[in-house]
C-alpha positions as CSV (number, residue, x, y, z in Angstrom):
1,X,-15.5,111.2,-46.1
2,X,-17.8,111.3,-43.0
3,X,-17.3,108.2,-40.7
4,X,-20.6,106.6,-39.1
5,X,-19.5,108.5,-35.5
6,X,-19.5,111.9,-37.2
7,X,-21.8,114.4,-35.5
8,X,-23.8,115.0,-38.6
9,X,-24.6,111.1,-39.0
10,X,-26.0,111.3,-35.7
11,X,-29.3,112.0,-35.7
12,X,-30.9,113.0,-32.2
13,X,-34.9,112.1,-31.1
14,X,-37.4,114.0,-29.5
15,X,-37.0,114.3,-25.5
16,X,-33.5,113.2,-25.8
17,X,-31.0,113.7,-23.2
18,X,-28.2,115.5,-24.7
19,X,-25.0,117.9,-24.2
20,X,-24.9,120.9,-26.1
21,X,-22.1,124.1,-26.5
22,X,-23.5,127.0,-24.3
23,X,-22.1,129.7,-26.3
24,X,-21.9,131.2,-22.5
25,X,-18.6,132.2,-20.9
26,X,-20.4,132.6,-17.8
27,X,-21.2,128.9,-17.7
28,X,-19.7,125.6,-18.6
29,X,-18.6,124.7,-22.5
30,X,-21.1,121.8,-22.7
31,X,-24.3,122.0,-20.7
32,X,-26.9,119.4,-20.7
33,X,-29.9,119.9,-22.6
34,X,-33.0,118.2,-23.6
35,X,-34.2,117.6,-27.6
36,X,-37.1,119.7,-28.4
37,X,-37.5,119.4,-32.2
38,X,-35.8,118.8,-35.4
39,X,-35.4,122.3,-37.4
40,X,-33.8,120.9,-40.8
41,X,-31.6,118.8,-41.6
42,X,-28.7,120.2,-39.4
43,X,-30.1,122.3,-36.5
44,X,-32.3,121.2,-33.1
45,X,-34.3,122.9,-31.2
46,X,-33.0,122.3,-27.2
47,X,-34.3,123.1,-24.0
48,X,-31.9,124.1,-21.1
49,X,-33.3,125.3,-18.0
50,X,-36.4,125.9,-19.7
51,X,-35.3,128.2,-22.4
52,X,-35.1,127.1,-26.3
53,X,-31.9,127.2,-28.0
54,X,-31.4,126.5,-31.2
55,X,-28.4,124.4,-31.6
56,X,-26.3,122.9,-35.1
57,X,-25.4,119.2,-35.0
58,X,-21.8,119.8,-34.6
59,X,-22.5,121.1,-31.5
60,X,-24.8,118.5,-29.9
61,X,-23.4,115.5,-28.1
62,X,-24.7,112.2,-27.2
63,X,-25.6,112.1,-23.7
64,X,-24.1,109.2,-21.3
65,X,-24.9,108.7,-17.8
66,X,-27.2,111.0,-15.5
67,X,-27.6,114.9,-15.3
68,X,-27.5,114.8,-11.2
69,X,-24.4,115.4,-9.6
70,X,-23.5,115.6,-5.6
71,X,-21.5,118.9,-6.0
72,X,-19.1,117.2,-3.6
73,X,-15.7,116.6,-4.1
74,X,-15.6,113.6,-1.2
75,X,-15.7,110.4,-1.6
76,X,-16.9,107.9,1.0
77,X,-13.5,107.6,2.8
């Protein structure tokens, strides 16, 4: 039985900010992406540095907070 937070409930919309598996050793596990399109019912069309990848549900996440980062590791002291 699928629960209402199971990735394949989850449907993702157009422009969406989103994480998705890179599929890249070379580069982190989950990489933030942007929702192109809707392929079927269970793969999306993503856009990650400006190349399309075409990505199942199960291996899109929701996206929470903001792609910048400082690249530091200090805090304001």
């Amino acid at each position: 039985m699928r629960t209402p937070d199971s990735p394949r409930n989850s449907e993702q919309t157009s422009n969406q900010q989103v994480y998705c598996l890179s599929c890249n050793t070379r580069v982190d596990k989950w990489i933030p992406a942007t929702v192109h399109s809707r392929l079927g019912d269970i793969h999306y069309n993503v856009i990650f540095q400006g190349k399309h990848l075409k990505r199942h549900v199960n291996q899109i996440r929701s996206f929470l907070g903001n792609h910048q980062s400082t690249g530091s590791s200090n805090e304001a002291e």
